[in-house]
C-alpha positions as CSV (number, residue, x, y, z in Angstrom):
1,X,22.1,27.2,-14.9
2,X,18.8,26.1,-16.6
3,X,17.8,22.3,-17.2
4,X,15.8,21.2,-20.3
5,X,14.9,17.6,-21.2
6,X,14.6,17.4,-24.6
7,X,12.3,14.3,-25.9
8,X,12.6,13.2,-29.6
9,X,11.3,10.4,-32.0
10,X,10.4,10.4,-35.3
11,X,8.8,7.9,-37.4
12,X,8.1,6.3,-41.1
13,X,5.0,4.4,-42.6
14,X,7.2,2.3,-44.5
15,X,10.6,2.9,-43.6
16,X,11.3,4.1,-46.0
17,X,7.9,5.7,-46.5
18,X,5.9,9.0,-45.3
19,X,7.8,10.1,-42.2
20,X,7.8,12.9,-39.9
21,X,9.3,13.7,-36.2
22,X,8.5,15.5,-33.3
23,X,10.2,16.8,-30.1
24,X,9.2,18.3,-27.0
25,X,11.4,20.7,-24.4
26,X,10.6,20.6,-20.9
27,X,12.0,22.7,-18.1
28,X,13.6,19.6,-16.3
29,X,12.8,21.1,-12.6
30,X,9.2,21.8,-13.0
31,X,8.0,19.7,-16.0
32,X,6.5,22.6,-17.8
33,X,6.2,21.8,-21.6
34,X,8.2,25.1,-22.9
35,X,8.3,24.6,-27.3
36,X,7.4,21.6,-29.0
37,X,8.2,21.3,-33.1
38,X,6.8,18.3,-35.3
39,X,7.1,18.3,-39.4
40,X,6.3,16.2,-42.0
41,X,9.8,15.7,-44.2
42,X,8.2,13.8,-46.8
43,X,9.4,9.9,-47.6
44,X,12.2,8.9,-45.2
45,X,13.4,6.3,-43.1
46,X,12.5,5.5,-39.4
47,X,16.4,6.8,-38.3
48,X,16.4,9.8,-40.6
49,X,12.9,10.5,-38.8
50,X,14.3,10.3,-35.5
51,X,17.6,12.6,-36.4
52,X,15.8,15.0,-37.8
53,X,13.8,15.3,-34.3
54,X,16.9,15.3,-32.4
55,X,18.2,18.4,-34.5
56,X,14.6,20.4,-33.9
57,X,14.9,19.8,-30.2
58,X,17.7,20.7,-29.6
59,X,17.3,23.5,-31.5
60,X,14.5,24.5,-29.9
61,X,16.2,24.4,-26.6
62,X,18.8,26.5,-27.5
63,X,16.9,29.4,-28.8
64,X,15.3,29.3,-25.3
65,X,18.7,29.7,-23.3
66,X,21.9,28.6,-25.1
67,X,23.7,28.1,-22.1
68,X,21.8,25.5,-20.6
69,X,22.4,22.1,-19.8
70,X,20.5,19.4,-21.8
71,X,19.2,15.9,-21.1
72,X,18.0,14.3,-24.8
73,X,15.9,11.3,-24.4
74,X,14.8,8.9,-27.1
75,X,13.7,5.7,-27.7
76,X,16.0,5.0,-30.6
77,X,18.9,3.0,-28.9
78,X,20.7,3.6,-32.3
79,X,20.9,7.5,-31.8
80,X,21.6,7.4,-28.5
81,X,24.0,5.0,-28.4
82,X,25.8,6.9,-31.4
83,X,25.6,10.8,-30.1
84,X,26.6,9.0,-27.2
85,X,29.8,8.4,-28.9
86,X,30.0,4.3,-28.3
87,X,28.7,3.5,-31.7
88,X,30.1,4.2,-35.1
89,X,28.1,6.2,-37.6
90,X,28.1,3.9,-41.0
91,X,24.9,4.9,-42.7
92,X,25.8,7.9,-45.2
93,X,22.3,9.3,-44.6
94,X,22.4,10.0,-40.9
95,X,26.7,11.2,-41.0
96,X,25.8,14.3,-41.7
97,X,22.4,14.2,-39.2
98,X,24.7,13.3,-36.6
99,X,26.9,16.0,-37.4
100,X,24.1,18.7,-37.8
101,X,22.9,17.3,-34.1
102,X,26.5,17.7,-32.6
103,X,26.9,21.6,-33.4
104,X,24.0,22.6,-32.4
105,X,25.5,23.0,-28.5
106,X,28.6,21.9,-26.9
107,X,28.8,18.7,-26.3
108,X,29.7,19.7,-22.7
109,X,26.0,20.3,-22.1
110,X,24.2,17.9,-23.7
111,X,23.6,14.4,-22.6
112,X,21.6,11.3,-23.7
113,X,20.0,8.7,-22.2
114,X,17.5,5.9,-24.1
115,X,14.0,5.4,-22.6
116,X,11.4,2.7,-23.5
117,X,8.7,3.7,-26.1
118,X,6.3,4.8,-24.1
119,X,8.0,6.8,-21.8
120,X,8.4,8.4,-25.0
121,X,4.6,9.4,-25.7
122,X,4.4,13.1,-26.4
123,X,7.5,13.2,-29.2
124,X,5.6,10.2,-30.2
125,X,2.2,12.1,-30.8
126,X,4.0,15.1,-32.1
127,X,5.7,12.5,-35.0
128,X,2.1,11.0,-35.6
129,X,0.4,14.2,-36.1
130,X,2.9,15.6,-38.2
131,X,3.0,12.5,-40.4
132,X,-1.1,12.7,-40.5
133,X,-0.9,16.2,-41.5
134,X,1.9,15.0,-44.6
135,X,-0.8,12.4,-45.3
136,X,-3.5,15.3,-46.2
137,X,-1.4,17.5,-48.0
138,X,-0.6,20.0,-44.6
139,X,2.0,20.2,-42.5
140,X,1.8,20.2,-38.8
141,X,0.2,23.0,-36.6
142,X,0.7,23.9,-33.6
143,X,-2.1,25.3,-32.6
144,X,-4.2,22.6,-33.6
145,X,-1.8,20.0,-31.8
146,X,-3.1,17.5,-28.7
147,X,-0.2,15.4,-28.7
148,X,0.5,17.2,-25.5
149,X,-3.2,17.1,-23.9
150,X,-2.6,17.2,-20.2
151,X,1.1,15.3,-20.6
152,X,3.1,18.5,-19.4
153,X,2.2,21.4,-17.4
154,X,1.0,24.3,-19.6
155,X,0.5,27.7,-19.2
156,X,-3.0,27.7,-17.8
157,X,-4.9,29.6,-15.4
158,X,-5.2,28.4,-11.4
159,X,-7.7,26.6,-10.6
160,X,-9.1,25.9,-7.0
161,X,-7.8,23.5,-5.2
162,X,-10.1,20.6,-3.7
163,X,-11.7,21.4,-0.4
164,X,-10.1,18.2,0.9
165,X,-6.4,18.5,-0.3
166,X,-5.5,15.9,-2.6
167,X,-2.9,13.3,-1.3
168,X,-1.0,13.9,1.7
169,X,-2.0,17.7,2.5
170,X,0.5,20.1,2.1
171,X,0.6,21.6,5.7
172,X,2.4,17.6,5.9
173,X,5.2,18.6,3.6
174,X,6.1,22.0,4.7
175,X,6.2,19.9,7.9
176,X,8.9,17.4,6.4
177,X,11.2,20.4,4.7
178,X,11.2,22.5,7.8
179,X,12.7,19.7,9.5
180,X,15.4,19.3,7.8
181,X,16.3,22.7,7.6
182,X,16.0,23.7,11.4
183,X,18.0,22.2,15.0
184,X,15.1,22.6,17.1
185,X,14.9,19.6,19.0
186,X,11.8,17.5,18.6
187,X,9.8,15.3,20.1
188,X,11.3,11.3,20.1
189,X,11.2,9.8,16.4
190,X,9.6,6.6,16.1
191,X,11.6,3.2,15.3
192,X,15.0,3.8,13.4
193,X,13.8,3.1,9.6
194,X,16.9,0.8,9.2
195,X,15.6,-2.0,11.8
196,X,12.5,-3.1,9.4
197,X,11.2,-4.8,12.4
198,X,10.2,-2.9,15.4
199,X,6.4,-2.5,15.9
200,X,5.6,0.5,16.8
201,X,2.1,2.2,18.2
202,X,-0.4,2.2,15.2
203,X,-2.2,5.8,14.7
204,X,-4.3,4.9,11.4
205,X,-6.5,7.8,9.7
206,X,-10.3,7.5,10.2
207,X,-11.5,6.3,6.6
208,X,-14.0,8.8,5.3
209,X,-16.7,6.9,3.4
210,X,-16.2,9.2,0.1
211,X,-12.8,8.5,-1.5
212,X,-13.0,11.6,-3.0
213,X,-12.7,13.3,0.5
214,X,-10.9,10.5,2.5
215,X,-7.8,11.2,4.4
216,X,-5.8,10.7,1.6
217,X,-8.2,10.7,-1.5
218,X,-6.9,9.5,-5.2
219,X,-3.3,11.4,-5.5
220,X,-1.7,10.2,-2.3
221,X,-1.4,7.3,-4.7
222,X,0.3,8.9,-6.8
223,X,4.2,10.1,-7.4
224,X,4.8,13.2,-6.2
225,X,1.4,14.2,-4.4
226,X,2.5,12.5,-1.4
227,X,4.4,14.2,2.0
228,X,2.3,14.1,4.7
229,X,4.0,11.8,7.6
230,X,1.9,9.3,9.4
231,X,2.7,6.9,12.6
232,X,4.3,3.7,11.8
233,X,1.9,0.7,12.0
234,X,1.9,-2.1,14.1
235,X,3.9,-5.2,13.6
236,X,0.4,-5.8,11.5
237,X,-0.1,-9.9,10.1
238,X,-1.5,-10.2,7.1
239,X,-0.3,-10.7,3.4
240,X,-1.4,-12.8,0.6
241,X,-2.2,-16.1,3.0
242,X,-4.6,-13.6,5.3
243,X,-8.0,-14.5,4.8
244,X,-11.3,-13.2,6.5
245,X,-12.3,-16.0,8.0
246,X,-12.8,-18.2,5.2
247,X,-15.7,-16.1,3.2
248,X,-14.6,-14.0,0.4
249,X,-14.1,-10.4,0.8
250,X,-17.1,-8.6,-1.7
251,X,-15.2,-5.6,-2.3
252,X,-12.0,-7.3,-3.8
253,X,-12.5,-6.4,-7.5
254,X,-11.8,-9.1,-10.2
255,X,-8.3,-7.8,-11.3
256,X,-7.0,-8.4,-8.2
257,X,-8.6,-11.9,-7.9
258,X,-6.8,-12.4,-11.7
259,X,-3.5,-11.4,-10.1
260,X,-3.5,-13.3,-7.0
261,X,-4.3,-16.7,-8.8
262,X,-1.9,-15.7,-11.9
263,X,1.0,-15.2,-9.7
264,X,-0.2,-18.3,-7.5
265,X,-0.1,-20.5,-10.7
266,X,3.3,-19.5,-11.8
267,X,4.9,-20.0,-8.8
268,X,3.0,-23.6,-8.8
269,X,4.3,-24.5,-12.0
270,X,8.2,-23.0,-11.7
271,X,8.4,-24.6,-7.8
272,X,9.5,-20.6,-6.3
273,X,7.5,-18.4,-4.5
274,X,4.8,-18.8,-2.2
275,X,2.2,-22.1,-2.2
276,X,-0.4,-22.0,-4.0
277,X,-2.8,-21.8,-1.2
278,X,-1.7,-19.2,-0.4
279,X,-3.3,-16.9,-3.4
280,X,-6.5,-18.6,-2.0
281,X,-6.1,-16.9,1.1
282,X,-5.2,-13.5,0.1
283,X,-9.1,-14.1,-1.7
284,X,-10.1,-14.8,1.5
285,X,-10.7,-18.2,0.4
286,X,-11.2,-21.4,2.6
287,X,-8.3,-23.9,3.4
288,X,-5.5,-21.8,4.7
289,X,-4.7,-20.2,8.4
290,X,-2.3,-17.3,8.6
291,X,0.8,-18.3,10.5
292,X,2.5,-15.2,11.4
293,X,3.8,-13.0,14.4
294,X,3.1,-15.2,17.5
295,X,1.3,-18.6,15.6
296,X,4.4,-18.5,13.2
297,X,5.9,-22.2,12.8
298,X,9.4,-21.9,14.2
299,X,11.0,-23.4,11.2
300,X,10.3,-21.2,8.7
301,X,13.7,-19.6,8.8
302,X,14.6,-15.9,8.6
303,X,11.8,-14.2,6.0
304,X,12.9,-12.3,2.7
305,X,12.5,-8.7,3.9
306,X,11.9,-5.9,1.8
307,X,12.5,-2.0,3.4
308,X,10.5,-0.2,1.2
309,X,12.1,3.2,0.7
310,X,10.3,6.5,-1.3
311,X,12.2,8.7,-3.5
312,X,13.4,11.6,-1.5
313,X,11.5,14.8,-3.0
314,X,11.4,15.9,-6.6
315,X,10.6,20.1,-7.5
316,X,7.1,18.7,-8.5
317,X,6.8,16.9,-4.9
318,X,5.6,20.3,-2.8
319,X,3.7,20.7,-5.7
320,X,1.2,17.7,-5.2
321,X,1.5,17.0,-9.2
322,X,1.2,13.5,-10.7
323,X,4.2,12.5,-11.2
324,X,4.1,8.8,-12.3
325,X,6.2,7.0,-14.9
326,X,4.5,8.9,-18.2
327,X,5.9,12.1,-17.0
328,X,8.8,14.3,-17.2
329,X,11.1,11.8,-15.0
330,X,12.1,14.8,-12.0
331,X,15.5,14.1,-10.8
332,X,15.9,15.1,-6.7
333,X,15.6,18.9,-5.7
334,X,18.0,19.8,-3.2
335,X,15.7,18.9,-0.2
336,X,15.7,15.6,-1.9
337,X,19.2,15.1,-2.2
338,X,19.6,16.0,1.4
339,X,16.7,13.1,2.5
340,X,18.5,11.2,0.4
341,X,21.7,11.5,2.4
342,X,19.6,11.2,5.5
343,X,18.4,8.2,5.1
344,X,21.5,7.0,3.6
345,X,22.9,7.7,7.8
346,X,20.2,5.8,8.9
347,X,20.9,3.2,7.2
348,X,24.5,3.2,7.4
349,X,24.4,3.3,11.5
350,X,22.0,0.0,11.4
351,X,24.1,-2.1,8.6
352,X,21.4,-4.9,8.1
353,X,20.6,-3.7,4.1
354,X,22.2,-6.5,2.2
355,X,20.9,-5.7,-1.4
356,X,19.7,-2.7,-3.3
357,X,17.1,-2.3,-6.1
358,X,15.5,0.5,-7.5
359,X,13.0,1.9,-9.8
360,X,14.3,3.0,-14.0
361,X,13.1,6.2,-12.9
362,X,16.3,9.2,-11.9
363,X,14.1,10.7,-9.0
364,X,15.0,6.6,-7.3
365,X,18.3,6.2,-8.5
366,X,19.7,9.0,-7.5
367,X,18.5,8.6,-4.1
368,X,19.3,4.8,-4.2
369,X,22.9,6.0,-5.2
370,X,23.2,8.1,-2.0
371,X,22.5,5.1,0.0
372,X,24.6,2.7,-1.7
373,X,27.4,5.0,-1.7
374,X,27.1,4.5,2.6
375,X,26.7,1.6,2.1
376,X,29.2,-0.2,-0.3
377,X,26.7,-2.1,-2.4
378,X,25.9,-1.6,-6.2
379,X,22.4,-0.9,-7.4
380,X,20.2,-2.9,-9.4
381,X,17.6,-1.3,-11.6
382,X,14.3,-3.6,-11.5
383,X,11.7,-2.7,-14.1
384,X,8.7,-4.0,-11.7
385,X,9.2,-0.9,-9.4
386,X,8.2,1.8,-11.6
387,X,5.4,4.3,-10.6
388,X,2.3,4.4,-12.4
389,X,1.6,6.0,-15.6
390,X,-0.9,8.7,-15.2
391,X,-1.3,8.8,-18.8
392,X,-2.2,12.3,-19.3
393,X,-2.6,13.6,-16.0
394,X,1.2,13.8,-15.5
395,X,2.2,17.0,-14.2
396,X,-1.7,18.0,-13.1
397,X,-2.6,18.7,-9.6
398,X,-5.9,16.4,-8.2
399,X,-7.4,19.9,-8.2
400,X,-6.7,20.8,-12.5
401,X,-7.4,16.7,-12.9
402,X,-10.9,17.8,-11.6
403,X,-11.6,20.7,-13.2
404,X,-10.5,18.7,-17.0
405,X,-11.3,15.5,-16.9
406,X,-14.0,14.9,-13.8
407,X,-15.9,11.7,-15.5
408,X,-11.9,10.2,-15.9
409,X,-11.3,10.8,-12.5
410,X,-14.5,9.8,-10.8
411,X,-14.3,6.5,-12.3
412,X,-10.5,6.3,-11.7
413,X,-11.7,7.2,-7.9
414,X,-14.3,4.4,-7.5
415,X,-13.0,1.3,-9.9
416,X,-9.2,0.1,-9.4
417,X,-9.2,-1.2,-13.3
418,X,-10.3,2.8,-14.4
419,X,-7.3,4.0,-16.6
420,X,-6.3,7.6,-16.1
421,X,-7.3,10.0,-19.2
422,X,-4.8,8.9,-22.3
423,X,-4.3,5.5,-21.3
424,X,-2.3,5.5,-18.2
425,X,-1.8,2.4,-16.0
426,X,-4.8,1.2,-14.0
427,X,-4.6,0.0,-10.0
428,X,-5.4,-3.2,-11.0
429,X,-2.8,-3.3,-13.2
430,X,-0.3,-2.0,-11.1
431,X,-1.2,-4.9,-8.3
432,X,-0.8,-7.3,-10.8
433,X,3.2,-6.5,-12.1
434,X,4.1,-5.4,-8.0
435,X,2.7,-9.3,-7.3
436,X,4.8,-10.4,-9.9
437,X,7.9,-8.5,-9.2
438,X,7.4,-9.1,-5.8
439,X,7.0,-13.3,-6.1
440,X,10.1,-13.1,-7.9
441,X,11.9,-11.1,-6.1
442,X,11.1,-12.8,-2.7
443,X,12.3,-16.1,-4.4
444,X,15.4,-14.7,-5.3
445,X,16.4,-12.8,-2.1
446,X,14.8,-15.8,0.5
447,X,15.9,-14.5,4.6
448,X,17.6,-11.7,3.1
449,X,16.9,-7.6,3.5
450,X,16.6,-5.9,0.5
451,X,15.9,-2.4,0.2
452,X,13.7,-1.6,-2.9
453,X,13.8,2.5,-4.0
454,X,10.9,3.2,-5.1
455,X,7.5,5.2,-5.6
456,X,4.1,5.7,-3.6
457,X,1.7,3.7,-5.7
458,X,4.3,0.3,-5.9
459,X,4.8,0.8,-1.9
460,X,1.2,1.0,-1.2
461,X,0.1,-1.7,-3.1
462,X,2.9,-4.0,-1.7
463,X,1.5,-3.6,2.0
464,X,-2.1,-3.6,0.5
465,X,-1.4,-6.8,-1.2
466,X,0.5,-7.8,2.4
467,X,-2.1,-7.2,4.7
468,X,-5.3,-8.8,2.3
469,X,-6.9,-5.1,1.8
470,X,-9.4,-3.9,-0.6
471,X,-7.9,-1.8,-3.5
472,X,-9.8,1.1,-2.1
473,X,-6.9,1.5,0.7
474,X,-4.6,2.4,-1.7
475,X,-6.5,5.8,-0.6
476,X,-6.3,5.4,3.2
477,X,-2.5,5.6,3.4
478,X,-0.2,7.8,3.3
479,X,3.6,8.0,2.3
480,X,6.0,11.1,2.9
481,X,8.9,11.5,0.5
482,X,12.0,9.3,1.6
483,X,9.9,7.7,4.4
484,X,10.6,4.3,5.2
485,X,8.4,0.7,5.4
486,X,8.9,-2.8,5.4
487,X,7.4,-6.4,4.9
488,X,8.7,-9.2,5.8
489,X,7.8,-12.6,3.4
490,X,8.4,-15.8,4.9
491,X,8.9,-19.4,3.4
492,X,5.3,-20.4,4.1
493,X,3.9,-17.9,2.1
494,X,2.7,-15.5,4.7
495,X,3.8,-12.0,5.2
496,X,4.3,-9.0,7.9
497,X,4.1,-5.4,7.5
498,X,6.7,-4.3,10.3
499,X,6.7,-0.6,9.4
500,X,4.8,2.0,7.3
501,X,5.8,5.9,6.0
502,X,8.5,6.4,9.0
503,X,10.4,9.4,8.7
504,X,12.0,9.6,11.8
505,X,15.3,9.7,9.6
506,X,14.9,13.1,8.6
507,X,14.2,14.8,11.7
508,X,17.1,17.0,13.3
């Protein structure tokens, strides 16, 4: 049976005033954009405006198969909450909206779940053009639509792929599915994923001095480019107190020197989280001396640990598509589900997770669920974890970024603040909400082990910001789906990467 999402908003300059809606379907397991429908309705309110988009959808989707199942999602917590069911219906306006809405399929196959405004961006073009078209006497068109403008995968024709494969090459993730689908024996796994805390022998990628080429150029830091496995590192010191030897590293951009003394002021002025000086370090200022691994104090008491886990795979994963937090929100193929349950054994047999977080996204979730399901423990959603917005290269391979938008991506290659084309979320803005969300989170879960579900851009940057590293090493790593790594946080502000991209979990 088919999938669709169905995305919806509609919206009124005035409220009431000029209104109009739009909604997008999208084949749910490979993000393709398959009918979109926007009008102008004339003066309305905002909720009429959103109903009436809720009706085109999902009329939309059924004229392209009937019997398939449909996920709606909409920023308007009122709809939502009320085709849901849990809210009554008072306004005599939207009775018979609702009504119209509910006939249009079963209610067996239709399901609806709210999403913040802009997770909702292509409905929300769609209901601006259309309202722009009411405001010159037209109504919407089509053809003449950009609301969609690299958001969704579109019919268009192949282009070549990069010589250097974007992300982690592909060759890695036939690797990773073929293991889980045959019992030939292979060669010993390294540490179990579970103990967060073995070192293991460090086999690092040679750099290539063109980050367009490197061993894992710009979409290994992306969602669903990433699968090719690579050793565990070292039990490697670093982290935000790890300076280089008291000059200031040139290559650390501003944004991330904005972060690191943000974060270091709110945890001065709230009492939680690391020192102060310790923000200094990760600058590679003067005035602090890492005290981890053998140097560590012996007091500091057992660190907040955090095993960072990656979504198992998503039907865009294989792929190599952006896949970020803009995007069609994938939920687990079947190899995913079964990674999912993989690691859930792995970490079952070891027993040392205590908490469980994950990302808003459903590709995290659901694999969050198959390990707290093992486990016994209740998730916890945490905002900070999401991916990346790709703004409007969601859904694009590196290879159909390039051939669109190569000024974007160029500059998105060499400058961590570069947005992605349409507005997406810059590196250096991602480093500054994972610092955040991880000060806070380290104050709340002090010497405990957390496991935190979530994507390839938050986990890179959490060991980049760990070990002290330029933003540019965002593309020297590499993360497989559902592969495992760690850092450990201790009281003095210093931290240890104990494990990186181990997917010894998923091997037969």
């Amino acid at each position: 049976m088919r999938e669709f999402i169905v995305e919806a908003d509609g919206g009124s300059r005035g409220n009431p005033g000029p209104a109009g809606y739009g909604s997008v379907v999208i084949d749910a397991a490979t993000g393709e954009t398959l009918a979109e429908r926007a009008e102008y309705i004339g003066v309305a309110t905002n909720n009429v405006a959103e109903y009436r988009g809720l009706v085109a959808g999902l009329r939309a989707a059924r004229e392209l198969d009937p019997a398939a199942t449909v996920r709606v999602r909409m920023d308007s917590k009122l709809v939502v909450e009320q085709m849901s069911g849990r809210w009554k219906i008072k306004h005599p306006d939207m009775k018979p909206l609702a009504a119209e809405a509910a006939r249009v399929l079963p209610a067996a196959q239709v399901t609806y779940e709210w999403i913040p405004r802009e997770r909702n961006k292509h409905a929300d073009r769609l209901a601006n053009e259309a309202m722009d078209a009411g405001k010159r006497g037209e109504q919407w068109e089509a053809s003449a639509s950009r609301a969609g403008l690299g958001a969704r995968v579109r019919e268009t024709p192949a282009v070549p792929e990069p010589a250097a494969p974007p992300g982690d090459a592909a060759a890695g993730a036939a690797k990773a599915r073929e293991a889980l689908t045959r019992s030939r024996p292979t060669p010993a796994a390294s540490s179990d994923p579970a103990t967060a805390s073995a070192p293991t022998p460090s086999s690092a990628p040679t750099p290539s001095s063109d980050p367009a080429t490197a061993s894992d150029p710009a979409p290994s830091a992306t969602e669903d480019a990433s699968a090719v496995p690579v050793a565990p590192v070292a039990d490697a010191a670093g982290g935000r107190a790890a300076g280089s030897g008291g000059e200031e590293d040139a290559t650390k951009t501003r944004a991330d020197r904005r972060a690191v003394r943000a974060v270091a002021s709110r945890a001065a002025a709230t009492g939680a989280g690391p020192a102060p000086d310790a923000g200094r370090a990760a600058e590679g200022g003067p005035g602090v001396t890492p005290s981890v691994g053998w140097g560590a104090a012996p007091d500091l008491g057992a660190p907040a640990t955090f095993v960072l886990l990656r979504h198992g795979e998503t039907p865009l994963t294989p792929q190599k598509r952006f896949s970020g937090s803009g995007g069609t929100d994938p939920s687990l193929s079947d190899v995913g589900r079964e990674q999912a349950e993989r690691v859930a054994a792995a970490f079952a047999r070891r027993g040392t997770i205590q908490h469980i977080l994950a990302s808003p996204l459903a590709r995290t979730r659901e694999t969050a669920g198959a390990v707290a399901a093992r486990l016994g423990l209740e998730v916890t959603v945490e905002d900070g974890l999401i991916e990346t917005d790709f703004g409007a290269w969601e859904g694009l391979t590196f290879g159909e970024v390039r051939e669109r938008h190569p000024e974007d991506l160029n500059a998105w290659l060499a400058d961590p603040e570069a947005e992605p084309t349409g507005g997406g979320e810059s590196f250096a803005a991602t480093a500054t909400r994972i610092a955040a969300t991880r000060d806070r989170l380290v104050a709340r879960y002090a010497g405990r082990t957390v496991l935190l579900v979530t994507h390839v851009t938050p986990i890179k940057t959490f060991v980049r910001l760990a070990l002290g590293a330029p933003p540019e090493s965002l593309f020297r790593m590499e993360l497989s789906a559902a592969s495992v790594s760690a850092v450990a946080y201790y009281a003095d502000g210093n931290a240890s990467v104990r494990l990186l991209n181990d997917t010894s979990h998923l091997r037969p």
